[in-house]
C-alpha positions in Angstrom: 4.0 17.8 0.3 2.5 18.1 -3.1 5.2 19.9 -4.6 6.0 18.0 -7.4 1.9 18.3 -8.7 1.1 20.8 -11.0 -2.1 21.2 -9.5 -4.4 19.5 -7.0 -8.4 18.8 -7.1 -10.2 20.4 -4.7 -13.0 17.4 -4.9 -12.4 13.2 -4.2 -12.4 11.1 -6.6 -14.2 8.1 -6.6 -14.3 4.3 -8.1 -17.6 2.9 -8.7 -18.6 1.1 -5.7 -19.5 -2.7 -6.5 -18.3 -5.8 -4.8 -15.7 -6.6 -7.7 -13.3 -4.0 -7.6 -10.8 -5.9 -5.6 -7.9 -5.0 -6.7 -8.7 -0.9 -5.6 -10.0 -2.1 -1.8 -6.8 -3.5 -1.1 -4.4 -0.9 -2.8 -6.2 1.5 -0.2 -5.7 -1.3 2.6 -2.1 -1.4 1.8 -1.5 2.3 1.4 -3.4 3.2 4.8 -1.3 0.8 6.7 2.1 2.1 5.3 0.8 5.8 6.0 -0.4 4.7 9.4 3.1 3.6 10.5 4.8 6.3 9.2 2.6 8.7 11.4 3.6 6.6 14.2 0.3 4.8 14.6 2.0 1.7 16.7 -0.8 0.0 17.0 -0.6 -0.7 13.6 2.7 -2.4 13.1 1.3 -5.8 13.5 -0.2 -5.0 9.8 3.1 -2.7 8.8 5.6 -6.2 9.5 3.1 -8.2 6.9 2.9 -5.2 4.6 6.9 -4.5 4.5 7.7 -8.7 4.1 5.6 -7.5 0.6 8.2 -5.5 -0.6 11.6 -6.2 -2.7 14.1 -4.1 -4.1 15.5 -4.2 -7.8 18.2 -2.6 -10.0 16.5 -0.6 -12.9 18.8 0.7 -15.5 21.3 1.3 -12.6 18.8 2.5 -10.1 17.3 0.9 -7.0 13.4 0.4 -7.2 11.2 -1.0 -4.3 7.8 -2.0 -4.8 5.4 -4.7 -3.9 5.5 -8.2 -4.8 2.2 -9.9 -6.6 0.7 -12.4 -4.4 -0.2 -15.5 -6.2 -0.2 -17.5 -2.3 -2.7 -16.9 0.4 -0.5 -15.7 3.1 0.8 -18.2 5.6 0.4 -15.8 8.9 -3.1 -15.0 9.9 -4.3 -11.3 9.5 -5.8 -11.1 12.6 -4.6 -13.4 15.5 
């Protein structure tokens, strides 16, 4: 892990914390719950199977890409039932 860095900080680093950075809170939602289920956490896979239905897959310039979709919909499943 971290072999294709250069270098690595030794210290966090931080976003300023005010209610309207959005857009970072759930980037580290999203990215938690993806690490969580690959560690095996299975009481997380409830969050993964919303998480993964996020994703597509693309041809790039003759290479597959997956990322995450842009949700412009409130979700139609409950996060917490």
């Amino acid at each position: 892990m971290g072999k294709g860095y250069d270098s690595i900080l030794r210290i966090p680093l931080f976003a300023v914390s005010q209610g309207h950075n959005y857009g970072l809170q759930l980037a580290d939602l999203v990215t938690t719950v993806i690490a969580l289920n690959f560690q095996g956490q299975k009481e997380f896979r409830p969050l993964w199977g919303i998480v993964k239905k996020m994703f597509y897959t693309t041809d790039v310039g003759g290479n597959r890409q997956t990322s995450l979709k842009v949700m412009r919909e409130k979700p139609r499943e409950p996060w917490c039932a």
